[in-house]
N, C-alpha and C positions, 0 to 999 in steps of 0.2 A: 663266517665270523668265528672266529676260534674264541670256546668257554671260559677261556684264560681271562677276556676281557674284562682290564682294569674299572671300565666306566661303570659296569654292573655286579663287581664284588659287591659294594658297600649294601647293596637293596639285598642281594643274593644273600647274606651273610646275613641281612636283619629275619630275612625272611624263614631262614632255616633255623636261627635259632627261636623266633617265634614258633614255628611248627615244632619243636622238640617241647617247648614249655606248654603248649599245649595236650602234646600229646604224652606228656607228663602228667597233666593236672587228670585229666578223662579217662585216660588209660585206654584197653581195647575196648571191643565190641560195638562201638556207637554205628549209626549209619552215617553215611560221607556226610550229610546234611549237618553233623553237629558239630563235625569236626572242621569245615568250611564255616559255619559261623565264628565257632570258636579262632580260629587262625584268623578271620576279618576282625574281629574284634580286637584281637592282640597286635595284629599289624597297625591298626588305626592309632592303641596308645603307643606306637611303636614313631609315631608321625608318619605312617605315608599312607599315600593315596590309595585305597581300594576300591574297588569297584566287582560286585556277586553277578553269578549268571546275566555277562554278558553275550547277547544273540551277534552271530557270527555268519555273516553269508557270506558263501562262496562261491564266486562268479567263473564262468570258463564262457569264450566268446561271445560276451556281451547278455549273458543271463546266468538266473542264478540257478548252479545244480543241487548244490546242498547248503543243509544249513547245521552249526549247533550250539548247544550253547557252551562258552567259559566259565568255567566253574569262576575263578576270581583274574582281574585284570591288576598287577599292581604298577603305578605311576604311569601308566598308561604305555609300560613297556616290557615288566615282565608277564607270562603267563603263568598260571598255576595250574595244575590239572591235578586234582584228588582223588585219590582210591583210600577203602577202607575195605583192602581185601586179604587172604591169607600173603600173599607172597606176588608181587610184580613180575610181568610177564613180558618179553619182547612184543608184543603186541602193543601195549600200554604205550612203549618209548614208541614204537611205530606211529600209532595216534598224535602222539606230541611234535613228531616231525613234521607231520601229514597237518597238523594246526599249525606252525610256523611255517610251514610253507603257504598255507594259504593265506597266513595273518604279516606276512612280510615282519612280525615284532623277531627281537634277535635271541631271545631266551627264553626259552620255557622250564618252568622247574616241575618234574614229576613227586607228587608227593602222598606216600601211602602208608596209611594210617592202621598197619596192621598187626603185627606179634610185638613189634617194635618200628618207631617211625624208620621212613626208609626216603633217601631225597636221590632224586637222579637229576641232573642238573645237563638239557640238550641247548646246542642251537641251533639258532635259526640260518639259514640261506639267506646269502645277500641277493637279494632279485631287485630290476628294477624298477617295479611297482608294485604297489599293494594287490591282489587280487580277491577281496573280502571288504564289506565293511562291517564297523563293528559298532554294536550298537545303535545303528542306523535303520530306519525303516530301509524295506525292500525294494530298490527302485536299480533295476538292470538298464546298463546304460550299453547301448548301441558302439561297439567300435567304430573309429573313424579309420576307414579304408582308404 
């Protein structure tokens, strides 16, 4: 899916400038925890859906091998992934692929909370199924062979 996509400007755009006013009002130093509150709280008067540390299992042949959590789920399509650290590291983007790959969602927005806010905006891979659930108890389902 190419990040150009129209149908997720509008959330993309509420979302980032919620995180600049935020990260305006706080300024540096906080731990990711306050600045994840703060961004749910501003996106909720902002009208969309949030949803904090959502658990995320990741299934490979019919069990789960890993799990973690989402920092924030918005509209139950973008991702957020938070840092509060000096400076963003390909690593970081790596993780957020490595979460839309597993969560089949089409956009994750990297967002770090640090000298100055910083957004990387990845997508996701189109697959044809989910390989994760989210928010869901743990229940590994048996492929059908």
């Amino acid at each position: 899916m190419n990040t150009d996509d129209r149908q997720y400007d509008w959330i993309t755009e509420k979302i980032i400038g919620c995180a600049y006013k935020v990260g305006s009002k706080l300024g540096i130093g906080f731990l990711e925890k306050c600045y994840e509150n703060g961004l749910a709280h501003e996106l909720r008067k902002a009208g969309l859906h949030v949803e904090q540390q959502i658990p995320i299992k990741v299934m490979y042949d019919g069990i789960v091998v890993g799990e973690y959590v989402a920092d924030l789920l918005i509209e139950g399509k973008i991702l957020i992934e938070l840092k509060a650290i000096k400076a963003l590291d390909t690593v970081h983007v790596a993780q957020c692929i490595n979460y839309l790959a597993a969560t089949n969602l089409p956009v994750c927005l990297l967002i770090n909370f640090g000298r100055r806010v910083e957004v990387k905006r990845i997508a996701g891979p189109t697959l044809s199924s989910p390989s994760v659930s989210i928010g869901a108890p743990s229940v590994a389902k048996n492929s059908s062979e």
